[in-house]
PDB file of N, CA, C and O in Angstrom:
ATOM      1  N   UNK A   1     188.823 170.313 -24.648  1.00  0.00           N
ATOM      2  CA  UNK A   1     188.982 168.923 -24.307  1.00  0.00           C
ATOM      3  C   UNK A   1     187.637 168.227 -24.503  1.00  0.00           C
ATOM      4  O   UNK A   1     186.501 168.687 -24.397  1.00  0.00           O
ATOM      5  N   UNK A   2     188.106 166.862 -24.851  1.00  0.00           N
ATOM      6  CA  UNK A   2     186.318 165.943 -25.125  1.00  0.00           C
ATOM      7  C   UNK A   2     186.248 164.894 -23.905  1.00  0.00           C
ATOM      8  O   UNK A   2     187.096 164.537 -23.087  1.00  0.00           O
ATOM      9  N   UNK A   3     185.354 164.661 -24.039  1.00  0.00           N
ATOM     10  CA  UNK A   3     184.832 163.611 -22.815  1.00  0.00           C
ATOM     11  C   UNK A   3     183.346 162.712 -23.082  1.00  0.00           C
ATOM     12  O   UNK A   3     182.477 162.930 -23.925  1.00  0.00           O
ATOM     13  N   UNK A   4     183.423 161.497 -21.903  1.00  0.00           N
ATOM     14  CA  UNK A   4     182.289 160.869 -22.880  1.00  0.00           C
ATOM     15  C   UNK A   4     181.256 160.954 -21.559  1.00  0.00           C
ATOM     16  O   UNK A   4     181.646 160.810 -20.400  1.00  0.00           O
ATOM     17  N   UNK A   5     180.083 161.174 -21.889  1.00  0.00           N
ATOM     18  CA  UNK A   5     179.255 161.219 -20.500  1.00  0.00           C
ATOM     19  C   UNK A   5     179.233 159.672 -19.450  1.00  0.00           C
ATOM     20  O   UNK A   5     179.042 158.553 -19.927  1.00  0.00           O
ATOM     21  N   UNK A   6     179.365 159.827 -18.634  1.00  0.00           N
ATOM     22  CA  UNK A   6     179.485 158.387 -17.842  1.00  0.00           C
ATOM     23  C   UNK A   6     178.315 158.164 -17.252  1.00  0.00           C
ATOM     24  O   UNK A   6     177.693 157.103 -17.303  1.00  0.00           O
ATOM     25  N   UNK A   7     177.847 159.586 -16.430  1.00  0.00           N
ATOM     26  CA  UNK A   7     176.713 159.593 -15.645  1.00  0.00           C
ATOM     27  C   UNK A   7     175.808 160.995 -15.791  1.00  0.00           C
ATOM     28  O   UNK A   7     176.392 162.040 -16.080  1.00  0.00           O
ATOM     29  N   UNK A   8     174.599 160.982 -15.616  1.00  0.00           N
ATOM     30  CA  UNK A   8     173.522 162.069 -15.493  1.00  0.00           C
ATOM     31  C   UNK A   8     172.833 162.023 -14.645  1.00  0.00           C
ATOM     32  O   UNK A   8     172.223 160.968 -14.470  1.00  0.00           O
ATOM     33  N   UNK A   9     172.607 163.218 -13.679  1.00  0.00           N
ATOM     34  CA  UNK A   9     171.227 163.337 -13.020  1.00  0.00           C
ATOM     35  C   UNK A   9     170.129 164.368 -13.262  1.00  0.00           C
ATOM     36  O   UNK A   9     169.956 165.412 -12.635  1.00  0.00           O
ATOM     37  N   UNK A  10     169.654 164.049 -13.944  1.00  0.00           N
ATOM     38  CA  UNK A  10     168.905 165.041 -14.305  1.00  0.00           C
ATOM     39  C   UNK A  10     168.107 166.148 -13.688  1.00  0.00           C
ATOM     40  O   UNK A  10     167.760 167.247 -14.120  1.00  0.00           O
ATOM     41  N   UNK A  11     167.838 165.263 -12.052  1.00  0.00           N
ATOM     42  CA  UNK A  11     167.150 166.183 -11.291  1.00  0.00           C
ATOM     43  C   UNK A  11     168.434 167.316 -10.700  1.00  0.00           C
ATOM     44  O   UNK A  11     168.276 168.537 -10.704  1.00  0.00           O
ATOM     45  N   UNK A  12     169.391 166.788 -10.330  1.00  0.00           N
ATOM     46  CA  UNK A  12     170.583 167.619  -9.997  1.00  0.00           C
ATOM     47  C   UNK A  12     171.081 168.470 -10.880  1.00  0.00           C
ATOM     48  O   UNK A  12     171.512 169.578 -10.563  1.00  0.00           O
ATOM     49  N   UNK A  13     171.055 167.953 -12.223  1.00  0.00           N
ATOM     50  CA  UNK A  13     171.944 168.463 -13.465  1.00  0.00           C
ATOM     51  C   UNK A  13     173.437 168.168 -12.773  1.00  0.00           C
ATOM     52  O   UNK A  13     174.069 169.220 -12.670  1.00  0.00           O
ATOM     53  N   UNK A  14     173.894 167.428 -12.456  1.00  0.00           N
ATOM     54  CA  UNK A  14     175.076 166.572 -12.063  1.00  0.00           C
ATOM     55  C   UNK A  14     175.211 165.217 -12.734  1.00  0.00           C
ATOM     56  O   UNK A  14     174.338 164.428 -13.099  1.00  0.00           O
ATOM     57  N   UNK A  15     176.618 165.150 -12.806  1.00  0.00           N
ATOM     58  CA  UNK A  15     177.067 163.366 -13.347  1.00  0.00           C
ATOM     59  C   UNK A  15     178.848 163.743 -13.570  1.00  0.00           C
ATOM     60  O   UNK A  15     179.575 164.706 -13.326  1.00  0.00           O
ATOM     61  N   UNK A  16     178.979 162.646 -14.053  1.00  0.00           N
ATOM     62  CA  UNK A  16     180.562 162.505 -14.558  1.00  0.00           C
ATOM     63  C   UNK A  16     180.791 162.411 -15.834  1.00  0.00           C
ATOM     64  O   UNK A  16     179.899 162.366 -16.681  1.00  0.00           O
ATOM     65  N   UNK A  17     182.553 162.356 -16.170  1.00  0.00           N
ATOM     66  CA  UNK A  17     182.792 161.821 -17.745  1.00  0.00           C
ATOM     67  C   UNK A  17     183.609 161.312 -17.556  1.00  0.00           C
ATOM     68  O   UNK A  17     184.307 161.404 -16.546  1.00  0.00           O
ATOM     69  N   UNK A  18     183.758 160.650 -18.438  1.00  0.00           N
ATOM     70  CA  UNK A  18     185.155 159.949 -18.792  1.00  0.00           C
ATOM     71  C   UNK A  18     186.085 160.558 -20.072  1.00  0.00           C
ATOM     72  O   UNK A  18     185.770 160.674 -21.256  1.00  0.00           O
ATOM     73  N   UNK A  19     187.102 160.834 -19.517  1.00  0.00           N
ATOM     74  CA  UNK A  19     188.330 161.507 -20.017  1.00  0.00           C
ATOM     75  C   UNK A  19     188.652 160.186 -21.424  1.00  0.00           C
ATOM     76  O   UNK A  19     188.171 159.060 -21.296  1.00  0.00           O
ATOM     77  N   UNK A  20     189.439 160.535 -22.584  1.00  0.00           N
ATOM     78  CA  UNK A  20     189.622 159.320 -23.103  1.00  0.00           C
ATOM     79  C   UNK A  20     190.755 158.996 -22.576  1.00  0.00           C
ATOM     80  O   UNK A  20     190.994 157.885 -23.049  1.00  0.00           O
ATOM     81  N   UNK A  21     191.709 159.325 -21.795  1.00  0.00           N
ATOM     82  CA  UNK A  21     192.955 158.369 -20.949  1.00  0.00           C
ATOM     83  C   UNK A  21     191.633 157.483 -20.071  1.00  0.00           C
ATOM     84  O   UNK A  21     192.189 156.613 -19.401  1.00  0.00           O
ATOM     85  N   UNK A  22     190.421 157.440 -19.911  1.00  0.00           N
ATOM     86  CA  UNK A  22     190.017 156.645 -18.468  1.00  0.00           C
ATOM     87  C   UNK A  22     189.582 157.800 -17.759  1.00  0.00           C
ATOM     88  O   UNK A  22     188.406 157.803 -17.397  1.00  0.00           O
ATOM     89  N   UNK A  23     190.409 158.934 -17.448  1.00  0.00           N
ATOM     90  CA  UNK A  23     189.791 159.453 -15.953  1.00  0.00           C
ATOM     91  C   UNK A  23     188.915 159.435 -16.050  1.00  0.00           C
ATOM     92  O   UNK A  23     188.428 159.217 -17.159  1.00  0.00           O
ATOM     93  N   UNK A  24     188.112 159.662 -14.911  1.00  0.00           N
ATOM     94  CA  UNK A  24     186.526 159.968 -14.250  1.00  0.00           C
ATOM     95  C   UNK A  24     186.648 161.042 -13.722  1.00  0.00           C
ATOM     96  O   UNK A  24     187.653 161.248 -13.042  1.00  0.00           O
ATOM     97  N   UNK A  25     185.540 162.163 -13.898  1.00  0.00           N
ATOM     98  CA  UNK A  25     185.787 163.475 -13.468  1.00  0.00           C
ATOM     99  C   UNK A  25     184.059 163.901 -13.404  1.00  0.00           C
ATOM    100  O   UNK A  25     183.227 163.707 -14.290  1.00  0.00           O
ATOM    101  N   UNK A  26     183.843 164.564 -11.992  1.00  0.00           N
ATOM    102  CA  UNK A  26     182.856 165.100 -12.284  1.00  0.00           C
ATOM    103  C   UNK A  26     182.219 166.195 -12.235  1.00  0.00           C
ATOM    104  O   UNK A  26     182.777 167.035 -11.528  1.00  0.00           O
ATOM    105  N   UNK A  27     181.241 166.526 -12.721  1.00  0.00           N
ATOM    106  CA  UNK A  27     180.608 167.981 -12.928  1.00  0.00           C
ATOM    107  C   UNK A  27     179.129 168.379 -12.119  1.00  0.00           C
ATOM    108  O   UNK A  27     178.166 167.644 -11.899  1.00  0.00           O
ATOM    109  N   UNK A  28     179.309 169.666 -11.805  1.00  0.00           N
ATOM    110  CA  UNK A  28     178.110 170.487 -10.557  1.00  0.00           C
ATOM    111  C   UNK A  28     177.094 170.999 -11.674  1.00  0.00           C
ATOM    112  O   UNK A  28     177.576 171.140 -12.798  1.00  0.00           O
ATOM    113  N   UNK A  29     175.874 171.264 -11.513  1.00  0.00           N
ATOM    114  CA  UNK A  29     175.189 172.091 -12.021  1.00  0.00           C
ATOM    115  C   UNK A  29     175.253 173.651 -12.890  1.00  0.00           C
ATOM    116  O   UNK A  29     174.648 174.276 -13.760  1.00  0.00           O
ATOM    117  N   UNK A  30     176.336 173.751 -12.052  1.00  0.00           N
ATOM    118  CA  UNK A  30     176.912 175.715 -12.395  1.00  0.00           C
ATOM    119  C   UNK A  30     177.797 175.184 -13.699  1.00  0.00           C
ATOM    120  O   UNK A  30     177.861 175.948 -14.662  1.00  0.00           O
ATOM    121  N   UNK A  31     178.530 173.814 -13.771  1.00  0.00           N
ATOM    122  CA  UNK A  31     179.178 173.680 -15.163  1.00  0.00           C
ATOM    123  C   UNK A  31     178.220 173.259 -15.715  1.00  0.00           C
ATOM    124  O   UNK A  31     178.574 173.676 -16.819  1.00  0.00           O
ATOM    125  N   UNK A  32     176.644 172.454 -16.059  1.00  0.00           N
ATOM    126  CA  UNK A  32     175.794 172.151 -17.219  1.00  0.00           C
ATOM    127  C   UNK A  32     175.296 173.584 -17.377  1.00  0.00           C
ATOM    128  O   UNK A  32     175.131 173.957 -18.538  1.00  0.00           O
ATOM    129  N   UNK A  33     175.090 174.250 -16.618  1.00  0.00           N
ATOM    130  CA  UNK A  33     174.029 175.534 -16.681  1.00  0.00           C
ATOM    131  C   UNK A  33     175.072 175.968 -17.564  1.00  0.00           C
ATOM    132  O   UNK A  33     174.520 175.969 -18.665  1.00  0.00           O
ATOM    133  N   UNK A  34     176.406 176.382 -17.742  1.00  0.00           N
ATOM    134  CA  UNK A  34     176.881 177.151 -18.560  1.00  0.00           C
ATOM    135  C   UNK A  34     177.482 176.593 -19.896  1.00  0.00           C
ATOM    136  O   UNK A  34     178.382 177.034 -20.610  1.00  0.00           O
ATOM    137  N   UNK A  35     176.681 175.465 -20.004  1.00  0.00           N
ATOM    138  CA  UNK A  35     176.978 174.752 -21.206  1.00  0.00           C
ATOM    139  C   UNK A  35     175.764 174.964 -21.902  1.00  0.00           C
ATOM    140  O   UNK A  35     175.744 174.497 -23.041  1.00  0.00           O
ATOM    141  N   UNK A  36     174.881 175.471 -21.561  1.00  0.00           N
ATOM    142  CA  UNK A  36     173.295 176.087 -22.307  1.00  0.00           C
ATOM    143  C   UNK A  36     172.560 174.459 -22.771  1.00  0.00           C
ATOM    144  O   UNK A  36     171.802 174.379 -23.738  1.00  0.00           O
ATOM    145  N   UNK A  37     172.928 173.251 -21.922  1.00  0.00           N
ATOM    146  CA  UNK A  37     172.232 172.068 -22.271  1.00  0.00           C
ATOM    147  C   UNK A  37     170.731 171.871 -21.446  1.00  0.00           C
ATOM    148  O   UNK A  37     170.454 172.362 -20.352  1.00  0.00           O
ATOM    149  N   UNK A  38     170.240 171.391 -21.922  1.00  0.00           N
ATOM    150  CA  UNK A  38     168.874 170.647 -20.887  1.00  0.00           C
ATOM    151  C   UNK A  38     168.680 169.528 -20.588  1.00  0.00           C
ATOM    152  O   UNK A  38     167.943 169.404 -19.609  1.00  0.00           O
ATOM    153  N   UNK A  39     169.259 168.076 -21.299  1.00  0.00           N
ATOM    154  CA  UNK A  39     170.012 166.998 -20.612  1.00  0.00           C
ATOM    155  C   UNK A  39     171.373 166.400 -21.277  1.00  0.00           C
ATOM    156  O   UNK A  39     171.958 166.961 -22.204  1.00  0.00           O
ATOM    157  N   UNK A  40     171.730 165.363 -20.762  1.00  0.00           N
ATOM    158  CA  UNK A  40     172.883 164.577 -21.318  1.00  0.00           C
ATOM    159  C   UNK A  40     172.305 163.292 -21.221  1.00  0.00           C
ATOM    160  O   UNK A  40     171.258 163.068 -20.612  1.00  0.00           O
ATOM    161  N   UNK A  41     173.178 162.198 -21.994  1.00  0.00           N
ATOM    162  CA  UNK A  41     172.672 160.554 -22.344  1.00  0.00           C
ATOM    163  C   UNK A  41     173.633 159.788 -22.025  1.00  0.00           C
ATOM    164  O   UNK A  41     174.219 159.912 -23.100  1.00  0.00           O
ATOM    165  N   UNK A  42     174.177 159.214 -21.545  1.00  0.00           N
ATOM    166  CA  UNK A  42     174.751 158.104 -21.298  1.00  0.00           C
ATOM    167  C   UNK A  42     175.577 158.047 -22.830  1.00  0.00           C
ATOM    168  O   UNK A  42     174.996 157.900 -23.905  1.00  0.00           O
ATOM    169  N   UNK A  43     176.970 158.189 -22.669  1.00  0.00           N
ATOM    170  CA  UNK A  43     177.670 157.897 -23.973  1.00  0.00           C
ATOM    171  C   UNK A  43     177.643 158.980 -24.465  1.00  0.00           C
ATOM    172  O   UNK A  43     178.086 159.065 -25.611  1.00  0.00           O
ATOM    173  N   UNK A  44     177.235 159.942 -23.948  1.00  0.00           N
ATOM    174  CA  UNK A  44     177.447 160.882 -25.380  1.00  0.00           C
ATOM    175  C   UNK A  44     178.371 162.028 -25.408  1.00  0.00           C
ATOM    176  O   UNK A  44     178.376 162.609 -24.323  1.00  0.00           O
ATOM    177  N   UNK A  45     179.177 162.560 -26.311  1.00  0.00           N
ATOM    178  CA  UNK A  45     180.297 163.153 -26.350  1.00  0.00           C
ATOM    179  C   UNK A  45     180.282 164.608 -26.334  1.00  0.00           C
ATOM    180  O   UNK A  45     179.629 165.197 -27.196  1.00  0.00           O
ATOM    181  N   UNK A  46     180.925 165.249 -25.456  1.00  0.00           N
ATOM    182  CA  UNK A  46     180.889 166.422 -24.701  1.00  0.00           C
ATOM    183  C   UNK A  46     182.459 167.171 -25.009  1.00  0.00           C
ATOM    184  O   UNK A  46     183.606 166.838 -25.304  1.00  0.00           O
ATOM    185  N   UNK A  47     181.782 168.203 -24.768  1.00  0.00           N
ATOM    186  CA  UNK A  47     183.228 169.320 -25.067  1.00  0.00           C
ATOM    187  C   UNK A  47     183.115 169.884 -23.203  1.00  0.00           C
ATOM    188  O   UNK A  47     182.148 170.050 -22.459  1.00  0.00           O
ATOM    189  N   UNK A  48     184.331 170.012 -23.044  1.00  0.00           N
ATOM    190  CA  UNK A  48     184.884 170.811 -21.173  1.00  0.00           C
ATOM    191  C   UNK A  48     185.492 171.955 -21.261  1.00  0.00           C
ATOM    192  O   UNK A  48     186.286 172.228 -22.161  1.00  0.00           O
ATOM    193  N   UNK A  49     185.269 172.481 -20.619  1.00  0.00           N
ATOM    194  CA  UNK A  49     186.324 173.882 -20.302  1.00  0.00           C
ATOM    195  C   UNK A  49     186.995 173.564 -18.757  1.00  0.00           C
ATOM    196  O   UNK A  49     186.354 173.485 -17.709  1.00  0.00           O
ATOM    197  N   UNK A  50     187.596 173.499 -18.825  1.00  0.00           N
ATOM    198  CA  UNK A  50     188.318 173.298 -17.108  1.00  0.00           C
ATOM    199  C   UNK A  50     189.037 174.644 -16.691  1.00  0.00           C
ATOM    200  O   UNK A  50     189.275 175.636 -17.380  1.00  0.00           O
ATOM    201  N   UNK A  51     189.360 174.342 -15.124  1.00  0.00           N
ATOM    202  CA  UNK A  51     189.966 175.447 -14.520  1.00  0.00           C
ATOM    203  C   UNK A  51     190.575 174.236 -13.674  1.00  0.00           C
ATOM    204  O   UNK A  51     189.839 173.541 -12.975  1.00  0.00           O
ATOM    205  N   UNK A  52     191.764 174.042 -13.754  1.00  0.00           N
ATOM    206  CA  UNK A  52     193.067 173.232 -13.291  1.00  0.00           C
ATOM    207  C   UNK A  52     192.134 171.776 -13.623  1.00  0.00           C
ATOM    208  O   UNK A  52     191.809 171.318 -14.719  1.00  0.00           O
ATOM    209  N   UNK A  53     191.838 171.236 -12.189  1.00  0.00           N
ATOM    210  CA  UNK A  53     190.987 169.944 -12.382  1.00  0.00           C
ATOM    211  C   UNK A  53     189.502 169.612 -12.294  1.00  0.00           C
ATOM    212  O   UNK A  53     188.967 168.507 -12.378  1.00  0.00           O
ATOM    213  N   UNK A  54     188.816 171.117 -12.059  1.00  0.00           N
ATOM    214  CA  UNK A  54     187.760 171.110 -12.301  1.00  0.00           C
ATOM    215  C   UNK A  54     186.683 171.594 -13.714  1.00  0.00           C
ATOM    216  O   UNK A  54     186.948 172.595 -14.381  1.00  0.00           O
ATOM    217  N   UNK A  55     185.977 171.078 -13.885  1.00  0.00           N
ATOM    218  CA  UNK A  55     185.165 171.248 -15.212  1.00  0.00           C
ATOM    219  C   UNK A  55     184.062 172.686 -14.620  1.00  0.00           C
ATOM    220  O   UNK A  55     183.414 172.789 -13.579  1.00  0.00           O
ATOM    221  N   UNK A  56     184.244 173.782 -15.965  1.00  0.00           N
ATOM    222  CA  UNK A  56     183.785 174.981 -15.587  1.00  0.00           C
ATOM    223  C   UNK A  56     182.567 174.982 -16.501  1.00  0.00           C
ATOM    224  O   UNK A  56     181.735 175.806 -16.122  1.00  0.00           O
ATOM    225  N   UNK A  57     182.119 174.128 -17.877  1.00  0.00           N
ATOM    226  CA  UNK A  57     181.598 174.278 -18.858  1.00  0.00           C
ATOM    227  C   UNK A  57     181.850 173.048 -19.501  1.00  0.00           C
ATOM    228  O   UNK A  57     182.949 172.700 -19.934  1.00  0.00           O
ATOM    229  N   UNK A  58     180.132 171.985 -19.584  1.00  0.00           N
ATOM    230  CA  UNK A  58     180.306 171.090 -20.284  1.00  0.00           C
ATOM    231  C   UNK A  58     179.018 171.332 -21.521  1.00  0.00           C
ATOM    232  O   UNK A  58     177.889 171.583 -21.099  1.00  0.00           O
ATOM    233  N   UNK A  59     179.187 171.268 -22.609  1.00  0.00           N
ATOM    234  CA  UNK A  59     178.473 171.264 -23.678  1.00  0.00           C
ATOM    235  C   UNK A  59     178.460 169.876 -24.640  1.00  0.00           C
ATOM    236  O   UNK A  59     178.967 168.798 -24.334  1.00  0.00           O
ATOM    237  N   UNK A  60     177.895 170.130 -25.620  1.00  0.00           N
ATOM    238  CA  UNK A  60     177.829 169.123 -26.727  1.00  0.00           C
ATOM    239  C   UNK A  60     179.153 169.147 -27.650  1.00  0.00           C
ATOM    240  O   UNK A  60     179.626 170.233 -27.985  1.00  0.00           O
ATOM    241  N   UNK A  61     179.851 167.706 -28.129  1.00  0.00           N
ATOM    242  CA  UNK A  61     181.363 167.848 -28.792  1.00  0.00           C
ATOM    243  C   UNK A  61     180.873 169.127 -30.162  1.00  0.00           C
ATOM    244  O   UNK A  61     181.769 169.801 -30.670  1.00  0.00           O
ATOM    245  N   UNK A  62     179.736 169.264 -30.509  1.00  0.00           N
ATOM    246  CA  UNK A  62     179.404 169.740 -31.940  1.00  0.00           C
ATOM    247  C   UNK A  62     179.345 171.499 -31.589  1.00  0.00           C
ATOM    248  O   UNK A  62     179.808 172.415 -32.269  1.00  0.00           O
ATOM    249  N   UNK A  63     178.689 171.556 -30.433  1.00  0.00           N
ATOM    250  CA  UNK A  63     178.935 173.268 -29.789  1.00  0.00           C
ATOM    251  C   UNK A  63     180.091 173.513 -29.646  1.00  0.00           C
ATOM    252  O   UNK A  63     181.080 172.784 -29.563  1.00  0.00           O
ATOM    253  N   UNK A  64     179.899 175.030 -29.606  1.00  0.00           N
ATOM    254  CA  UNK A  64     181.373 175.442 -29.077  1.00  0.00           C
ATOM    255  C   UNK A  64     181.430 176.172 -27.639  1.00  0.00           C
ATOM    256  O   UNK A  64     180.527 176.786 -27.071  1.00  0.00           O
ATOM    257  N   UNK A  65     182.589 175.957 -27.266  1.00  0.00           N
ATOM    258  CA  UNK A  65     182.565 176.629 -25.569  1.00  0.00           C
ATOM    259  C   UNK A  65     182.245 178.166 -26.064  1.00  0.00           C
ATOM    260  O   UNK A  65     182.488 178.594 -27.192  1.00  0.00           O
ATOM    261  N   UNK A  66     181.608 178.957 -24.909  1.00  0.00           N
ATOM    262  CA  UNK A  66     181.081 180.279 -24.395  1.00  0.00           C
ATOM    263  C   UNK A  66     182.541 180.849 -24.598  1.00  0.00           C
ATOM    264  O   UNK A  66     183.585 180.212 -24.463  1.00  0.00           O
ATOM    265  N   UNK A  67     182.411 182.113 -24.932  1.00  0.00           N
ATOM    266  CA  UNK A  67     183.723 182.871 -25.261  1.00  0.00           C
ATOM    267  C   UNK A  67     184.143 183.243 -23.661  1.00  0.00           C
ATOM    268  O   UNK A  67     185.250 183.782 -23.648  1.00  0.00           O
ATOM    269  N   UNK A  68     183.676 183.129 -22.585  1.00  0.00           N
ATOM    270  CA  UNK A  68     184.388 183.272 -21.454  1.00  0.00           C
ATOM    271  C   UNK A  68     185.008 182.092 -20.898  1.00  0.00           C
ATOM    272  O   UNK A  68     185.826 182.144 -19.979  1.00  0.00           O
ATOM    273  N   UNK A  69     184.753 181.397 -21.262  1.00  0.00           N
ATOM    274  CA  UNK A  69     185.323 179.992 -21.063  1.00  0.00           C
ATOM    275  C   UNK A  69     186.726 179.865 -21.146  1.00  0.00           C
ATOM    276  O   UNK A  69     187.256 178.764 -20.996  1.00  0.00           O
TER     277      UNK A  69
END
């Protein structure tokens, strides 16, 4: 699934995305850490791995999810 970054904290490694229906959904540290990123930008397009409604793994749309994902 893709998503567009909404929000970043960099000191947290926390923020949200936006789903392209709209939703807003957001993500903990333990999902950037396993996306192997070091920040995100405002707008910029992300690949998810979810587990029901939570995001387990957010990366870059151009990466690919972790084979445990």
């Amino acid at each position: 699934m893709q998503a567009t970054v909404r929000t970043y904290d960099g000191e947290t490694r926390t923020g949200s995305v936006l789903l392209d229906d709209g939703s807003e959904l957001p993500f903990d540290a333990a999902a950037f850490a396993a996306g192997g990123l070091r920040m995100l930008r405002f707008g910029q397009r992300v690949r998810l791995a979810m587990d029901g409604d939570r995001i387990t793994v957010i990366t870059l749309s151009t990466f690919p999810l972790p084979a445990s994902s």
